[in-house]
N, CA, C and O atoms as a GROMACS GRO file, in nm:
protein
  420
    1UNK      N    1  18.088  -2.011 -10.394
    1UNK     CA    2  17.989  -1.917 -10.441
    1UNK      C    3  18.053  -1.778 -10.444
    1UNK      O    4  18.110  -1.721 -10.351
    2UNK      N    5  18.039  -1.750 -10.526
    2UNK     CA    6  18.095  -1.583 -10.600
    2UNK      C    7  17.961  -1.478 -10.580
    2UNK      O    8  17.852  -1.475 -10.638
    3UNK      N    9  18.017  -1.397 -10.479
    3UNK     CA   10  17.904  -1.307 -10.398
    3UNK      C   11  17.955  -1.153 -10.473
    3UNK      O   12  18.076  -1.138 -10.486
    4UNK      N   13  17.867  -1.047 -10.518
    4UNK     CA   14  17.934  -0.915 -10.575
    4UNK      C   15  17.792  -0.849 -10.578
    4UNK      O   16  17.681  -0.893 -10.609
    5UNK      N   17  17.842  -0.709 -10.527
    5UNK     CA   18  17.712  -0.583 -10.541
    5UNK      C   19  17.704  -0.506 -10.701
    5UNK      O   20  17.620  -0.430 -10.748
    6UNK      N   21  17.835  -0.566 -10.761
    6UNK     CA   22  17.799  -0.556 -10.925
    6UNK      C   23  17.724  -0.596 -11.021
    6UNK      O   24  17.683  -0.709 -10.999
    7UNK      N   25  17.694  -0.561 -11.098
    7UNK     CA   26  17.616  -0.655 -11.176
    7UNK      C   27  17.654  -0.785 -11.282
    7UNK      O   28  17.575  -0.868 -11.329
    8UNK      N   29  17.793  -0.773 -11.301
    8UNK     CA   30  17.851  -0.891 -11.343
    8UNK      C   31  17.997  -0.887 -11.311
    8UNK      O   32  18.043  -0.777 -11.281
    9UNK      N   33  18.070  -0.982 -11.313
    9UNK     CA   34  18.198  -0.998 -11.296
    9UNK      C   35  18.275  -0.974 -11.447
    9UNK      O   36  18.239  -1.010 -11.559
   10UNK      N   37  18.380  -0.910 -11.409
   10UNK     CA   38  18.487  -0.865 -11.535
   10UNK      C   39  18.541  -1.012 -11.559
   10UNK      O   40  18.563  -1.101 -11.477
   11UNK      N   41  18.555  -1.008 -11.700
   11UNK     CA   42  18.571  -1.152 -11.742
   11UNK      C   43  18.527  -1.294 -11.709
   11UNK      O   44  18.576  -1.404 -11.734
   12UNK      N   45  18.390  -1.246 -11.630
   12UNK     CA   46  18.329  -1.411 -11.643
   12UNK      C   47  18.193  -1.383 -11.688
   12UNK      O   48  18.112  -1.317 -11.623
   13UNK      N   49  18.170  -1.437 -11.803
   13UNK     CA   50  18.011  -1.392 -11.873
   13UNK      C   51  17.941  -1.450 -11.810
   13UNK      O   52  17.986  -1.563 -11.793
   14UNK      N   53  17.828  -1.429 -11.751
   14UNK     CA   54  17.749  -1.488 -11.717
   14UNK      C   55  17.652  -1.582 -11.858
   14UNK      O   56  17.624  -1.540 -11.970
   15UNK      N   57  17.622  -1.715 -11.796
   15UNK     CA   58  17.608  -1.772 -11.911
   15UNK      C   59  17.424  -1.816 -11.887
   15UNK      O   60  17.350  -1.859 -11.975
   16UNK      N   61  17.389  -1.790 -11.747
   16UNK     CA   62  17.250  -1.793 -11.762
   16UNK      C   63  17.188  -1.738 -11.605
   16UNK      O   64  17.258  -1.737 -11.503
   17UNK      N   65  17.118  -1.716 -11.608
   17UNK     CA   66  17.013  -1.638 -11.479
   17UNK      C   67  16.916  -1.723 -11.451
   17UNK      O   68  16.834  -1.778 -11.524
   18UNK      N   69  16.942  -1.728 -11.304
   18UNK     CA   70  16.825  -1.853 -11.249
   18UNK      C   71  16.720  -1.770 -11.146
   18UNK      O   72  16.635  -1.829 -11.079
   19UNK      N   73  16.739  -1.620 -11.145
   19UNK     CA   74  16.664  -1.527 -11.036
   19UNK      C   75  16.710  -1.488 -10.949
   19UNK      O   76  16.828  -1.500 -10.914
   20UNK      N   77  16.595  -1.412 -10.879
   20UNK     CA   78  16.625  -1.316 -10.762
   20UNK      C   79  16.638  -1.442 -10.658
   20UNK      O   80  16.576  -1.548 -10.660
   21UNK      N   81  16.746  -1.393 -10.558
   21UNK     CA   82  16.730  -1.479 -10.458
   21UNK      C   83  16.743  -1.354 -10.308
   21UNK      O   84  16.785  -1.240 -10.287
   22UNK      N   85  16.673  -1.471 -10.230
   22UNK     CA   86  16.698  -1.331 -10.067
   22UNK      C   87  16.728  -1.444 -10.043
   22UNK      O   88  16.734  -1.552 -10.102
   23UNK      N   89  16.762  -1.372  -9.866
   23UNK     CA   90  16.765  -1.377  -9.680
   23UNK      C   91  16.715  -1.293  -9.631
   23UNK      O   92  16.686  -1.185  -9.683
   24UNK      N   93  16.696  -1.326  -9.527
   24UNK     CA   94  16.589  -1.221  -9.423
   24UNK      C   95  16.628  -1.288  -9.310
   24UNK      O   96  16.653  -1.407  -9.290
   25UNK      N   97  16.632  -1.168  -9.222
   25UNK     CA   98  16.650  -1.245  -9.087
   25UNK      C   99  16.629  -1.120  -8.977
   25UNK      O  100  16.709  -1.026  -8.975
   26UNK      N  101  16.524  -1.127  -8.893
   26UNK     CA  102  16.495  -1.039  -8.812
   26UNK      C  103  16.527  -1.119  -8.649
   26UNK      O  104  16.470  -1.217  -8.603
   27UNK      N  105  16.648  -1.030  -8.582
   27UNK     CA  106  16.666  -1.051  -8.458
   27UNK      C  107  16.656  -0.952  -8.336
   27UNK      O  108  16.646  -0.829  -8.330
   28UNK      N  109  16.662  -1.021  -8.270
   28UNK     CA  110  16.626  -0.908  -8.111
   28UNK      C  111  16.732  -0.874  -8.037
   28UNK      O  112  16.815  -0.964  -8.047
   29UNK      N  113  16.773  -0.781  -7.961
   29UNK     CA  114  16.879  -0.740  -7.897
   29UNK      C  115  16.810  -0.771  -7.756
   29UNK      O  116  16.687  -0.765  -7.741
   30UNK      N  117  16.885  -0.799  -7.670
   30UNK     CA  118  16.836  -0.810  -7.552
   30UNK      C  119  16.821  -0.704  -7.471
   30UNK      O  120  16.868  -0.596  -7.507
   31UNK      N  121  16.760  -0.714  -7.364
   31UNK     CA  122  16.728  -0.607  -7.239
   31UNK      C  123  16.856  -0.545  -7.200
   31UNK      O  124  16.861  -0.423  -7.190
   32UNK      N  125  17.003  -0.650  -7.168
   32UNK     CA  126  17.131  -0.639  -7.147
   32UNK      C  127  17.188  -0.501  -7.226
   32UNK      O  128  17.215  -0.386  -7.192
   33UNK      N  129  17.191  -0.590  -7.365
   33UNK     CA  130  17.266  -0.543  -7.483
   33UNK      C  131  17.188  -0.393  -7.515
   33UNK      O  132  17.257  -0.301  -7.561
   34UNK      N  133  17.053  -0.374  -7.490
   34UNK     CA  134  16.962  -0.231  -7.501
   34UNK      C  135  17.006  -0.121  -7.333
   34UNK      O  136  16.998   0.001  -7.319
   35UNK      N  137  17.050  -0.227  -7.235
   35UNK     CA  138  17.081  -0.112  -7.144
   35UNK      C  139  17.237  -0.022  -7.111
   35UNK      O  140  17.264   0.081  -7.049
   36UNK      N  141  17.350  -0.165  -7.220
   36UNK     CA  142  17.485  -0.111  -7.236
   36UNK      C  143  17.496   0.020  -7.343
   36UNK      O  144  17.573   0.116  -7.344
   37UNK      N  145  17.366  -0.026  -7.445
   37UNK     CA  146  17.398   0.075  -7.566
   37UNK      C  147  17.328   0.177  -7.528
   37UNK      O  148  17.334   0.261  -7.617
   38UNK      N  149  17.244   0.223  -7.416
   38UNK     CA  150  17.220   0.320  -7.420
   38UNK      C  151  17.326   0.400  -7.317
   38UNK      O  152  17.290   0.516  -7.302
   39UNK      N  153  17.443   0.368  -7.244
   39UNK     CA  154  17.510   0.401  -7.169
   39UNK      C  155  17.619   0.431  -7.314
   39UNK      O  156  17.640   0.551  -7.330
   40UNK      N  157  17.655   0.383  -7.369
   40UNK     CA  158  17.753   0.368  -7.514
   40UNK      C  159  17.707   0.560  -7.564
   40UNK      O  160  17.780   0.658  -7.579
   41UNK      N  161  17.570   0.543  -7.574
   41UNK     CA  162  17.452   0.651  -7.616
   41UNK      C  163  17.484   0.756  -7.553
   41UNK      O  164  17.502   0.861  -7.614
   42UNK      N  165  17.495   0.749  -7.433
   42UNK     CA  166  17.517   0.860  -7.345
   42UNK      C  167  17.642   0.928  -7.372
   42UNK      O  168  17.644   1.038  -7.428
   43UNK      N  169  17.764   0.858  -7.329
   43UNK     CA  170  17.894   0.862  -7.309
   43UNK      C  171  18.007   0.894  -7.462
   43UNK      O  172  18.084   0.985  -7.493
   44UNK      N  173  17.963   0.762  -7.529
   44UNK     CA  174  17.992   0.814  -7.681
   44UNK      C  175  18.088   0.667  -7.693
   44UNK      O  176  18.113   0.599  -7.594
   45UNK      N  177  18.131   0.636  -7.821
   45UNK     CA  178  18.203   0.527  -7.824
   45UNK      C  179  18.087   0.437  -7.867
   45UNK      O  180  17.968   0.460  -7.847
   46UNK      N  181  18.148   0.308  -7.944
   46UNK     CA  182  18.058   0.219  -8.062
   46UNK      C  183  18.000   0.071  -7.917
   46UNK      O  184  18.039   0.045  -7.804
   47UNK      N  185  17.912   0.024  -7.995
   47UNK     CA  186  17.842   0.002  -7.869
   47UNK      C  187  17.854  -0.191  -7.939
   47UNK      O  188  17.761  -0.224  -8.013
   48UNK      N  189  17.963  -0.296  -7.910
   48UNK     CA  190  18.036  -0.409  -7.940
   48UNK      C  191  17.926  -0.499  -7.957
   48UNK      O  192  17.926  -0.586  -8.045
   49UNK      N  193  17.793  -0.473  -7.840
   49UNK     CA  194  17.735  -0.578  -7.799
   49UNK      C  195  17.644  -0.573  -7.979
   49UNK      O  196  17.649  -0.669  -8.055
   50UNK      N  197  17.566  -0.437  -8.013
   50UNK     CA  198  17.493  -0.406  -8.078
   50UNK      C  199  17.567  -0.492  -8.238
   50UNK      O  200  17.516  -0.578  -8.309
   51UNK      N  201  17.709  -0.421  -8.248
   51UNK     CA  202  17.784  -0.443  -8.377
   51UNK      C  203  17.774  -0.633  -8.388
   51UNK      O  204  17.750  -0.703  -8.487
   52UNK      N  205  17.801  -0.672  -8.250
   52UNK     CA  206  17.796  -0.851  -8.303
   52UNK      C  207  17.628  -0.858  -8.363
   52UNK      O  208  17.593  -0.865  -8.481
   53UNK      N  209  17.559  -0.854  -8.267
   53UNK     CA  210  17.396  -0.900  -8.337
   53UNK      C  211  17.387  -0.843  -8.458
   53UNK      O  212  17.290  -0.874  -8.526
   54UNK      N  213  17.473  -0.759  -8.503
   54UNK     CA  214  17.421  -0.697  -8.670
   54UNK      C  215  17.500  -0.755  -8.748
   54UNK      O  216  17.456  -0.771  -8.862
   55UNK      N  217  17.663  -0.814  -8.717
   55UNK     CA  218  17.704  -0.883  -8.758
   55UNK      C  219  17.655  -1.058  -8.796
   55UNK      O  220  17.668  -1.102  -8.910
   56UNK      N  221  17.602  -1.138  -8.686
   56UNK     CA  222  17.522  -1.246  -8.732
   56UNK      C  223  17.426  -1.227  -8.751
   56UNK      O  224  17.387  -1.333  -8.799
   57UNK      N  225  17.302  -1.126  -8.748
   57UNK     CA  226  17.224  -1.098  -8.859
   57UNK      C  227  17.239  -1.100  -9.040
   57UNK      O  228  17.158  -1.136  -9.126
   58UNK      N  229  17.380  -1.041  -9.050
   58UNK     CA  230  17.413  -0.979  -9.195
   58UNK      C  231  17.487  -1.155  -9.211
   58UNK      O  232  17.464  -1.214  -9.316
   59UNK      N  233  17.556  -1.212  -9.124
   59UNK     CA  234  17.584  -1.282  -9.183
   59UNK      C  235  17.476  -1.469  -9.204
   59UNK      O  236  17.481  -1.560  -9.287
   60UNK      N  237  17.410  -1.449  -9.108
   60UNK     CA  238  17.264  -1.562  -9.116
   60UNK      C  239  17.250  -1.505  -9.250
   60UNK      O  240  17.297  -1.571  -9.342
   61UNK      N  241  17.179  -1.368  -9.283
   61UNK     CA  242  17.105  -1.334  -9.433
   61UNK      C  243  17.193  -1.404  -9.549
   61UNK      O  244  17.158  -1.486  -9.634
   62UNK      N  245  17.299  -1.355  -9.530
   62UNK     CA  246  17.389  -1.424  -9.652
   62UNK      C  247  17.372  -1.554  -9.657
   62UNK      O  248  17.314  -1.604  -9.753
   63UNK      N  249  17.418  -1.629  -9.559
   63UNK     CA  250  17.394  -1.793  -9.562
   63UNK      C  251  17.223  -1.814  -9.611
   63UNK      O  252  17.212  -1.918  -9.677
   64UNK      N  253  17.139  -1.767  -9.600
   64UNK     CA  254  16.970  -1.798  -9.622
   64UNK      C  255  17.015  -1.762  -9.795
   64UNK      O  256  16.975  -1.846  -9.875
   65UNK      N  257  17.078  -1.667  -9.841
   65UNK     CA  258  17.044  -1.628  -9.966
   65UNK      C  259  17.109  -1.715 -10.080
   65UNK      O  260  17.072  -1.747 -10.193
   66UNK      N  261  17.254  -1.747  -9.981
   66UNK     CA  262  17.329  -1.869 -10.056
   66UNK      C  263  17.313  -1.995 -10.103
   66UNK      O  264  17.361  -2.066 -10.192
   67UNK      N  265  17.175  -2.010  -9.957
   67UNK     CA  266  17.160  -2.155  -9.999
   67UNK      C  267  17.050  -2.164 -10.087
   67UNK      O  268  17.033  -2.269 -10.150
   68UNK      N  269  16.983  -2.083 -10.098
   68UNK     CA  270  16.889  -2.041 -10.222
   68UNK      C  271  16.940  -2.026 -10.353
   68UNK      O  272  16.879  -2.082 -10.444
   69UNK      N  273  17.020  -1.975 -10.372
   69UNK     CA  274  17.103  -1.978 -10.512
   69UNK      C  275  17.118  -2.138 -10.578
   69UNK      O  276  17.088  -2.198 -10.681
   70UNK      N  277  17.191  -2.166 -10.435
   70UNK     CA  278  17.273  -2.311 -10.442
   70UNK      C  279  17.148  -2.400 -10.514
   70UNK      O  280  17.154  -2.459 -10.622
   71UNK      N  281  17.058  -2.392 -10.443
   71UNK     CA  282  16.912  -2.486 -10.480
   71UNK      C  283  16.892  -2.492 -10.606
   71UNK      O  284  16.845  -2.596 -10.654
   72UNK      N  285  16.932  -2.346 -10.707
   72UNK     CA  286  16.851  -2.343 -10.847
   72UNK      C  287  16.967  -2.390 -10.900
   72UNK      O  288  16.967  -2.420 -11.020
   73UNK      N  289  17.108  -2.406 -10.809
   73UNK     CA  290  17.186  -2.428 -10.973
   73UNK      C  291  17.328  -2.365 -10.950
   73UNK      O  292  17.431  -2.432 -10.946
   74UNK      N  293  17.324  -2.246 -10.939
   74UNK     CA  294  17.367  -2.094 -10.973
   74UNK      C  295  17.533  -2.112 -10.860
   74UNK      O  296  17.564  -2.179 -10.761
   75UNK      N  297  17.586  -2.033 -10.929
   75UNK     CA  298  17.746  -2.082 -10.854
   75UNK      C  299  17.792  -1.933 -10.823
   75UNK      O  300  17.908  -1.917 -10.786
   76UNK      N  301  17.692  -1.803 -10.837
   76UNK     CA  302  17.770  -1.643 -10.839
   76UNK      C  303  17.626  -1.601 -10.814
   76UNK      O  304  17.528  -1.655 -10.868
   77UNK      N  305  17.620  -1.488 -10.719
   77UNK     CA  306  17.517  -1.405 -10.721
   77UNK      C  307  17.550  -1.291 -10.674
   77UNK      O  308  17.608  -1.252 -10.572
   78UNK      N  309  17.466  -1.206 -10.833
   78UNK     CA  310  17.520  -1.080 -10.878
   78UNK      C  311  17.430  -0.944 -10.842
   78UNK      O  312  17.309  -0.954 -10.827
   79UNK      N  313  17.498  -0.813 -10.830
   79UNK     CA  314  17.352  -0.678 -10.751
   79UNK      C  315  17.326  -0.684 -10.656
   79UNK      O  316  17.230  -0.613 -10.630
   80UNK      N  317  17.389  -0.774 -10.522
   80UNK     CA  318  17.368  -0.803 -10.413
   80UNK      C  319  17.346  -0.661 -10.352
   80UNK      O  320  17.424  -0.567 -10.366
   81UNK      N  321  17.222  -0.658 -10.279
   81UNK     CA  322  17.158  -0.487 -10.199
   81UNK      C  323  17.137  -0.569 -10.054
   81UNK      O  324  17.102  -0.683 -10.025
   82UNK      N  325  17.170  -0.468  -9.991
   82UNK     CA  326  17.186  -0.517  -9.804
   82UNK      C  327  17.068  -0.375  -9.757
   82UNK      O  328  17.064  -0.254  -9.780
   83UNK      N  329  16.980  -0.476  -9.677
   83UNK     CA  330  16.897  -0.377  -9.610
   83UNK      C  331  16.901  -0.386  -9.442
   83UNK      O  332  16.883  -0.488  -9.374
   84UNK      N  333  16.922  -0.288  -9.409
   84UNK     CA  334  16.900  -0.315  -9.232
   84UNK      C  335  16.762  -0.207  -9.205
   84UNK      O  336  16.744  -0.098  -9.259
   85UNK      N  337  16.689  -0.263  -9.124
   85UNK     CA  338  16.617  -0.225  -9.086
   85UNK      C  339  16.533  -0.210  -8.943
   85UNK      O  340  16.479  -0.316  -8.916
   86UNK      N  341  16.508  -0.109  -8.848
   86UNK     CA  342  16.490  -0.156  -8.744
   86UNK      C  343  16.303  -0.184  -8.701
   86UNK      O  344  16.229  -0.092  -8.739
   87UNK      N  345  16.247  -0.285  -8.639
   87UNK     CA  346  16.132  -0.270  -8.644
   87UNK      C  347  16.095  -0.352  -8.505
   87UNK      O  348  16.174  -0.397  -8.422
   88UNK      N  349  15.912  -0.357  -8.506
   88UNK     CA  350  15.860  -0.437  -8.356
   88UNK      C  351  15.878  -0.246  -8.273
   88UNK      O  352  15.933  -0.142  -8.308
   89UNK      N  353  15.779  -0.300  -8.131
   89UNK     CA  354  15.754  -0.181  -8.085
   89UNK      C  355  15.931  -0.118  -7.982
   89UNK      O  356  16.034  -0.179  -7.954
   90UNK      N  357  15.902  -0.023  -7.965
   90UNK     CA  358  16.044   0.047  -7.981
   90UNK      C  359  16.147  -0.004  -8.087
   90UNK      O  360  16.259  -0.018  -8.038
   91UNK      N  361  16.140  -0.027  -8.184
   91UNK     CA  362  16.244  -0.060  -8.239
   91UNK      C  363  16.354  -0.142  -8.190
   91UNK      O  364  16.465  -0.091  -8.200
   92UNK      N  365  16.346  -0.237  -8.149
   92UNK     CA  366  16.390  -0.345  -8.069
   92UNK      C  367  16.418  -0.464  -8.096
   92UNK      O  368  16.461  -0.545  -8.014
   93UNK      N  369  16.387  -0.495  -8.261
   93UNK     CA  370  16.419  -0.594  -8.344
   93UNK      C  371  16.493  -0.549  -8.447
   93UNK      O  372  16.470  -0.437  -8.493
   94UNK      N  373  16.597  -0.634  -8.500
   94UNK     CA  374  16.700  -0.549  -8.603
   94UNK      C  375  16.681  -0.655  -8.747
   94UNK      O  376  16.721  -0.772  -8.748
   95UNK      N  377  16.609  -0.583  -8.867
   95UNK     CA  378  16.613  -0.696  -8.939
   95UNK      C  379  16.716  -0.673  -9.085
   95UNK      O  380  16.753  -0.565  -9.131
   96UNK      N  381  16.737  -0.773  -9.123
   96UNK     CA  382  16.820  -0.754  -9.206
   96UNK      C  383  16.788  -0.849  -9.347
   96UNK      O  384  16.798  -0.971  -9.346
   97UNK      N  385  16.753  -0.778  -9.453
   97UNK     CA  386  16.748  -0.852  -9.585
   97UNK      C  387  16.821  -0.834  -9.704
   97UNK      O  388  16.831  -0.724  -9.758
   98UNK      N  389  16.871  -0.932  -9.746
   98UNK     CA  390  17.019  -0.908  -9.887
   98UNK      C  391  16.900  -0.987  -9.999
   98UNK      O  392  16.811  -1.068  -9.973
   99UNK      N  393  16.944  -0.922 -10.140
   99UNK     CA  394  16.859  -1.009 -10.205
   99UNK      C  395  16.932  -0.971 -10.358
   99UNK      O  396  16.962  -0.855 -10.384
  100UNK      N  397  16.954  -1.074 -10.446
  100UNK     CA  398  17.033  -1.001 -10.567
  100UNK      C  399  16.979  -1.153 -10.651
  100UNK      O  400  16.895  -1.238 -10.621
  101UNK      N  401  17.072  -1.138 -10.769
  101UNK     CA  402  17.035  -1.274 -10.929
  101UNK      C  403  17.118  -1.316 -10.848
  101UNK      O  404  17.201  -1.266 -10.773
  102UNK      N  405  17.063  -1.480 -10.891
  102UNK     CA  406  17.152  -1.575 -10.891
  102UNK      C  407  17.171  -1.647 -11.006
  102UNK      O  408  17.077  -1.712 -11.052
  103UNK      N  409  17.326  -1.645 -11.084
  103UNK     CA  410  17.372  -1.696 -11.170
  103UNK      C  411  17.482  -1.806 -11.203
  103UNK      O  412  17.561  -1.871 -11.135
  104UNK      N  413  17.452  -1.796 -11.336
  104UNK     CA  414  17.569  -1.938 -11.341
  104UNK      C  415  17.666  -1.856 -11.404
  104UNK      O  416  17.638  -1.738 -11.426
  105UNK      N  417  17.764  -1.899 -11.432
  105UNK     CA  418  17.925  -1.831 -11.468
  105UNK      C  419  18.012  -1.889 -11.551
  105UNK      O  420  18.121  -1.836 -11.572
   0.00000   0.00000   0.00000
């Protein structure tokens, strides 16, 4: 599967559009991982625990959006937009939604 935030690939025409496809995936950081990053917060320096959970967030979304493509057909999906978002009370859930066409090539 041919993944791009473009809208088409240079030299491969797209030869038909099967739709929008997403992922979504809203996860929680733990009590742990919320009491290192606020020491990270304090002190300064990127906070490892935070970067993995946003990392298998972003990457669960992709797999949810892929296999959605896969379903209609579609072998490339094109305009791919990445949203992070934080939500739930204190902001304590990290969600993440990708959503772009899925096409054939």
């Amino acid at each position: 599967m041919i993944l791009t935030t473009t809208p088409t690939l240079e030299g491969r025409p797209i030869r038909e559009y099967k739709g929008v496809v997403t992922g979504e995936v809203i996860i929680g950081a733990n009590v742990w991982k919320d009491f290192t990053a606020s020491i990270r917060d304090f002190i300064g320096g990127r906070s490892a625990s935070y970067e993995k959970v946003l990392i298998e967030a972003k990457n669960s979304a992709f797999r949810e959006m892929e296999d959605r493509a896969m379903a209609t057909g579609a072998n490339a999906i094109v305009g791919i937009d990445i949203d992070y978002e934080t939500i739930g009370a204190n902001s304590s859930m990290l969600m993440v939604a990708v959503s772009g066409t899925a096409v054939v090539l």
